[in-house]
C-alpha positions in Angstrom: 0.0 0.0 0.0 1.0 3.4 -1.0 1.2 4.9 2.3 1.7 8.2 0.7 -1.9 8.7 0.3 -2.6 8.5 3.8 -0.7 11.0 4.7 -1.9 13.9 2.5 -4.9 14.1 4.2 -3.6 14.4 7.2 -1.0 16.9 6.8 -3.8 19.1 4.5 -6.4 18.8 8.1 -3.3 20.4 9.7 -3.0 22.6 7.3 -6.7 23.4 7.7 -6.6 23.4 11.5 -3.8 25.8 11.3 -5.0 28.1 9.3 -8.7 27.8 10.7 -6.1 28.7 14.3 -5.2 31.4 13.1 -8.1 33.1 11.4 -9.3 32.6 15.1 -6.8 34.5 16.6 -6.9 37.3 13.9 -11.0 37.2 14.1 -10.1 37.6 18.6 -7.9 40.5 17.6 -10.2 42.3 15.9 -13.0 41.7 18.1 -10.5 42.7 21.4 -9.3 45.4 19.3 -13.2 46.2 18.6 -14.2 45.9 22.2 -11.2 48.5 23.1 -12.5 51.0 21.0 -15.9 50.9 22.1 -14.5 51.7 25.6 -12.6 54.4 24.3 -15.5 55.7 22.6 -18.0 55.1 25.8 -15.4 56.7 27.7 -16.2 60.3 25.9 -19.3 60.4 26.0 -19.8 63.6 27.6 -17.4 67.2 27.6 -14.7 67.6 29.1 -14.1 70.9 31.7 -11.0 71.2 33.0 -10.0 74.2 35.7 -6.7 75.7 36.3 -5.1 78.7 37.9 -2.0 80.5 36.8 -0.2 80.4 39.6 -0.1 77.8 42.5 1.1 80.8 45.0 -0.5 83.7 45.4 -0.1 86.4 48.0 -3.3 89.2 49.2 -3.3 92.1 46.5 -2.9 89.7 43.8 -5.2 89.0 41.0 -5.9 85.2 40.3 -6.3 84.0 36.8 -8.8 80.8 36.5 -8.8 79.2 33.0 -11.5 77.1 32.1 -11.3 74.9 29.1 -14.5 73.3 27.3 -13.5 70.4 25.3 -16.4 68.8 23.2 -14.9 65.0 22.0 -18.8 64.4 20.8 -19.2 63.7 17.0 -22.2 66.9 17.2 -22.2 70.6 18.4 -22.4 70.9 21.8 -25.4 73.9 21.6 -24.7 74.6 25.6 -22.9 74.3 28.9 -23.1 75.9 31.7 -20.6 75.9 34.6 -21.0 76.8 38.1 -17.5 77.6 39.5 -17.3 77.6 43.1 -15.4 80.3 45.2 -14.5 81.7 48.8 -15.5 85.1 49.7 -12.9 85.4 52.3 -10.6 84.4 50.0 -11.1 85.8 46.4 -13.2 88.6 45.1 -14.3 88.0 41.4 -12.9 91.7 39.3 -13.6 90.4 35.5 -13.5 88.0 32.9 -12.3 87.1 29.3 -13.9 85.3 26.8 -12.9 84.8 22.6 -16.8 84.3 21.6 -19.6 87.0 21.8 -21.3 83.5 22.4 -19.8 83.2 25.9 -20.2 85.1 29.0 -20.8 85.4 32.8 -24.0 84.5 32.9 -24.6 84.7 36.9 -22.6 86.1 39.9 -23.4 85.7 43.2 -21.2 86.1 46.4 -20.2 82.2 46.3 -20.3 81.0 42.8 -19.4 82.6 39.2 -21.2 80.4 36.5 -20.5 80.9 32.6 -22.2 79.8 29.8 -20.7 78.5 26.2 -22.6 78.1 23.3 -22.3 76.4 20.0 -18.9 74.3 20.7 -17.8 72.2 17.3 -17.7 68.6 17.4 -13.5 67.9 18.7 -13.1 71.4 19.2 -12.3 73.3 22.6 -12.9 76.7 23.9 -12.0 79.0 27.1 -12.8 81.6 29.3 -11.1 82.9 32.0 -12.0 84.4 35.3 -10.2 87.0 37.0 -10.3 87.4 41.1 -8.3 89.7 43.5 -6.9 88.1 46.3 -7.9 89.0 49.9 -6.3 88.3 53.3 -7.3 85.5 54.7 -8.2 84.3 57.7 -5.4 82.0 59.1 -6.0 78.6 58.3 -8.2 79.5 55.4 -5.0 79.5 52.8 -5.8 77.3 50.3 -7.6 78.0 47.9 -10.2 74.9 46.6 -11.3 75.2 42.4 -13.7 73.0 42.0 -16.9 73.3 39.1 -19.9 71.8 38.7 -21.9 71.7 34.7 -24.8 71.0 32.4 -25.1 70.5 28.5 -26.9 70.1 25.7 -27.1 68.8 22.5 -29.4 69.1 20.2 -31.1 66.3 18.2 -29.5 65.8 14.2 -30.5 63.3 11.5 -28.2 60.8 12.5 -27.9 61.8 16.5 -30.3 62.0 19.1 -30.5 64.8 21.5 -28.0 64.5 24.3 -27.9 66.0 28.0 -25.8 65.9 31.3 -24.3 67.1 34.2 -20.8 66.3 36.0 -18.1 67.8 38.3 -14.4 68.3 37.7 -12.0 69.7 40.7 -9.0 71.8 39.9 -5.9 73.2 41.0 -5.4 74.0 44.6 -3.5 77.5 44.9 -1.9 79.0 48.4 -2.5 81.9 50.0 1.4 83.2 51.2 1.8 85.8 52.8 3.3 88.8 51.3 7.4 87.9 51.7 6.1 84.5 50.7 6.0 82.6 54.2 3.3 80.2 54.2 0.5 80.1 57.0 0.3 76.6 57.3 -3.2 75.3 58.4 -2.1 72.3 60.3 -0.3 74.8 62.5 -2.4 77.8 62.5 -5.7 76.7 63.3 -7.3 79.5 65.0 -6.8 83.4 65.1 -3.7 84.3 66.9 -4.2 87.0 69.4 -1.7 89.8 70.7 -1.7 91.9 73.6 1.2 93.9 75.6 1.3 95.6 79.5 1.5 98.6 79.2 0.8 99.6 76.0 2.7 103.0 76.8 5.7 103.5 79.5 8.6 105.7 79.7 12.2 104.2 78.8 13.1 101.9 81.1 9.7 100.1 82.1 9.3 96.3 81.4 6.9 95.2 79.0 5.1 92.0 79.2 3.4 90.6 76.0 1.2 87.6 75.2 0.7 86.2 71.9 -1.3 82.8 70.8 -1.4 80.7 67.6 2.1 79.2 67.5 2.7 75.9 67.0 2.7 73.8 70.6 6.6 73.6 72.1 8.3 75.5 68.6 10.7 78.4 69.5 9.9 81.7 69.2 12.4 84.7 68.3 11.8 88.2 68.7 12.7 91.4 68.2 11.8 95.1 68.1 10.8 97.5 65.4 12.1 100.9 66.4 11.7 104.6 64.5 15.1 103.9 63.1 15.4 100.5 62.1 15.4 96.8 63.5 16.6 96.5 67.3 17.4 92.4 68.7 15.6 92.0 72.1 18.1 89.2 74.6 15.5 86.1 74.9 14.9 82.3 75.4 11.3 81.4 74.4 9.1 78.3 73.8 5.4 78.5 73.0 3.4 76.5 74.9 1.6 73.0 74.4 -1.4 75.4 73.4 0.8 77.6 71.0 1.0 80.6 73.9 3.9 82.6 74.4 4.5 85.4 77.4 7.9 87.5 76.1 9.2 90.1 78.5 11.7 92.5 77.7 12.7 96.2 79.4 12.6 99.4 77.3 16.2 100.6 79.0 17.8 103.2 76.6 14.4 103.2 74.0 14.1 107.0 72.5 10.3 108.1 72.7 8.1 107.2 69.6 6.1 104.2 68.5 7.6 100.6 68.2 6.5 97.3 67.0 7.3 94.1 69.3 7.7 91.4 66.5 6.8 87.7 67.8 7.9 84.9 65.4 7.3 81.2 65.2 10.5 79.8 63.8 8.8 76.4 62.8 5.3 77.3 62.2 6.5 81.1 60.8 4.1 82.5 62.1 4.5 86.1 62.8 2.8 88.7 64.8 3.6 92.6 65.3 2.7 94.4 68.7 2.4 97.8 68.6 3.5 100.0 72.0 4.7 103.4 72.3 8.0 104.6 74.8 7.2 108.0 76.1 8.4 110.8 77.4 7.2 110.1 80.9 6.2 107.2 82.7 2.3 106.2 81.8 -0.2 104.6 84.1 -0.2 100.5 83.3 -3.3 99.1 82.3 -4.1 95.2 81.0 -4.4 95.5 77.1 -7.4 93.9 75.8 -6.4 90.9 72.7 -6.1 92.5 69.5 -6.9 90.9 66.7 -4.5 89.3 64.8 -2.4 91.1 62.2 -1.3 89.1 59.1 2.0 87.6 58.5 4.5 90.2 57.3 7.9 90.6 56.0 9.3 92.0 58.9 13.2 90.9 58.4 14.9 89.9 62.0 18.5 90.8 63.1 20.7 88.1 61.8 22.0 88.1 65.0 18.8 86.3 66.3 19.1 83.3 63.9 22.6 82.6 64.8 23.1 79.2 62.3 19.8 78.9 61.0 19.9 82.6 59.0 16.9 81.4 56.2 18.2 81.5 52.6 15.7 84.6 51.6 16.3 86.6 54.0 17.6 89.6 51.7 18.5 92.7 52.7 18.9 94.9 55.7 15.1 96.4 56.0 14.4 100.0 54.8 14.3 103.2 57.1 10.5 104.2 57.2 9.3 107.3 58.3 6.1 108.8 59.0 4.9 112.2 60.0 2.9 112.7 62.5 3.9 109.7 65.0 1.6 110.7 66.5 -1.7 113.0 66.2 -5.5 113.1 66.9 -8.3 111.4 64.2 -8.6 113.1 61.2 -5.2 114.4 61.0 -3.4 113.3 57.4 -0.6 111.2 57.9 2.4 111.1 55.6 4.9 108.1 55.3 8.2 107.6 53.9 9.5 103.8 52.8 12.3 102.7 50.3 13.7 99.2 49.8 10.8 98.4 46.7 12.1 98.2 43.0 11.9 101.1 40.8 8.7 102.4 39.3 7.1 99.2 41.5 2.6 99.4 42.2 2.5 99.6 46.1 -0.8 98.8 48.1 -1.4 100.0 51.7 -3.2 99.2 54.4 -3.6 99.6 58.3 -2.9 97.2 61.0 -5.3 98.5 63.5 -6.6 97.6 67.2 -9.6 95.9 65.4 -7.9 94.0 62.5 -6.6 94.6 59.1 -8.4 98.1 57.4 -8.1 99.1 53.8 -7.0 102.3 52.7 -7.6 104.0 49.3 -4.6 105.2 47.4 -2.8 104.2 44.0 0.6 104.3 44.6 4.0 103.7 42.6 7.8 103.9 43.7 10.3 106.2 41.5 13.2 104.7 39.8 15.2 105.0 42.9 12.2 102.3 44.9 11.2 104.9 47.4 7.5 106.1 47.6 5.7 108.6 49.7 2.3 107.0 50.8 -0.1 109.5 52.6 -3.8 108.5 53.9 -6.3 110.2 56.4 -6.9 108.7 60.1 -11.0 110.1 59.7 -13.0 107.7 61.8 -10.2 106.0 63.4 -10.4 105.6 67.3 -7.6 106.2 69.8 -4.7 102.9 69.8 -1.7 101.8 67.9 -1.5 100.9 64.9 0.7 100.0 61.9 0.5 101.2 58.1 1.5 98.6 55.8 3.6 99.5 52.8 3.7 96.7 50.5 5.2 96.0 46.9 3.2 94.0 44.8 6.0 93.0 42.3 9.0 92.3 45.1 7.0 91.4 47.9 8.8 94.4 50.2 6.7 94.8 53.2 7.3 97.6 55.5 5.6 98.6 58.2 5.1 101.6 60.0 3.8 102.4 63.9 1.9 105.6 64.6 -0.3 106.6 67.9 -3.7 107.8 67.1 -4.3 109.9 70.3 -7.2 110.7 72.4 
């Protein structure tokens, strides 16, 4: 027998089988392959809104850009979305808003919550709009800043498409609230208004002053120092805030020249920092318990290097400028006139008051000359008898100076 013939058949079946193999692994591709693109495709069913800030630090005085993006991956025109973007009074103040499309626009405000509305986005294409906000101080604790957005859309029915609707939620960047020379209030630490207060609050040169001051971080060490008429003065010390973040500095006025002063109180882990207003005079005033102020905000108030010994922080710049101001001292309603250099040349200033109450806005548009010195000047109208502070601050160098005066009775 020819066993030649029996064998053809068999090697053509494994021909067969093969090939039948791998059609089937070709046909499972394709189906796989099939099956991944339907995800993709189920995956984009809806718009996409993306938020974003331009800058993930921000300081009070700033202005806040918030981008958001509209991407439509649908295959029709997306006739409408709507987006309710969320915000934090205390925080941010909405000032305006840009837009490419007479389409699109700020279709609501309200104290909380901005919401725009897009029209008419191409199938695959994307637009913007963007969202301008002006920084504010913050209370501490309250530094970071949350961008979340909430939306709705549309699309109309075609020949080949049915009409299409939804709603979702995206969350976006997560900016910080520094202070002005860029210290961070960290909320972990700071978690609940630091108060001040200082016995007396006026004495001749020579009395001792006893201060308290809250909302340091429990067992951190504290440095302080003085800020005189005529510059930065170091204060001899050894302090550690309490478990409850409390500190109790005493220091004596011995060879002080009359005039106001600033007793600065610093948190070297937490950097937290607090200015105390008090005022040497000419003779020897009655002593009387100050009631808490409220807390100032954290300012770039530079201490001798003497105080930081080996641990001088890598910004810690230059010497501080010599401010003036004229009166020191005078009654409400008086103008007062102040003197500050140390900012860049030709540099947008803001100003404001540190008073007995809190942090006080002042009107004013103010700019340096080439040489970084300015001349702020503002009214005391209204204000009641205390200490307080002016605050010269330069928006582009973050130079903060500030500046004791007495409103008296």
């Amino acid at each position: 027998m020819d066993t030649r013939y029996e064998q053809r058949p068999r090697q053509r079946l494994s021909v067969i089988l093969g090939g039948l193999l791998a059609l089937g692994t070709v046909v499972l591709a394709l189906v796989i392959f099939g099956l991944s693109r339907g995800a993709t495709a189920a995956s984009e069913t809806e718009p996409q809104v993306d938020v974003s800030a331009d800058s993930l630090q921000i300081s009070p005085g700033d202005t806040l850009s918030i981008k958001i993006r509209i991407t439509n991956p649908l295959t029709s025109t997306l006739r409408k979305i709507v987006v309710k973007l969320d915000y934090d009074s205390g925080q941010l103040t909405p000032v305006d808003s840009d837009f490419h499309r007479d389409s699109d626009w700020v279709s609501d405000l309200s104290d909380r919550r901005v919401t725009l509305t897009f029209k008419n986005i191409g199938a695959g294409k994307s637009r913007t709009g963007k969202v301008l906000f002006r920084v504010n101080q913050p209370m501490p604790g309250n530094t970071s800043v949350d961008l979340h957005a909430k939306f709705n859309w549309s699309v109309d029915a075609t020949t080949s498409n049915p009409s299409m609707h939804g709603s979702g939620s995206t969350d976006g960047d997560e900016p910080l609230i520094v202070a002005p020379d860029g210290v961070l209030t960290n909320p972990n630490v700071i978690d609940s208004v630091p108060q001040t207060a200082i016995e007396p609050r006026s004495g001749a040169s020579g009395t001792q002053f006893r201060a308290h001051a809250s909302g340091f971080k429990g067992g951190e060490r504290i440095s302080i120092w003085l800020n005189t008429p005529n510059g930065v003065a170091a204060v001899p010390h050894d302090l550690i805030a309490n478990a409850n973040g409390e500190v109790w500095p005493e220091f004596s006025s011995d060879n002080l020249v009359p005039g106001s002063y600033g007793l600065v109180i610093y948190g070297q882990e937490s950097t937290q920092t607090l200015v105390v207003p008090f005022t040497v005079s000419t003779s020897a005033a009655p002593a009387s318990v100050a009631p808490p102020a409220a807390a100032v905000p954290s300012l770039a108030v530079q201490p001798p290097l003497a105080l930081w010994g080996a641990s001088v922080p890598a910004s810690a710049g230059p010497p501080p400028p010599s401010p003036n101001i004229e009166p020191k001292a005078a009654a409400a309603g008086t103008q007062f006139h102040a003197y500050a250099r140390g900012f860049q040349g030709g540099e947008p200033i803001s100003i404001w008051l540190n008073t007995p109450g809190g942090v006080q806005a002042l009107d004013g548009s103010f700019s340096t000359n080439s040489a970084g010195e300015v001349w702020p000047e503002f009214s005391s109208d209204g204000l009641a008898p205390g200490s307080y502070g002016l605050v010269i601050y330069g928006r582009s160098s973050g130079q903060t100076v500030v500046i004791p005066f007495v409103i008296s009775s």
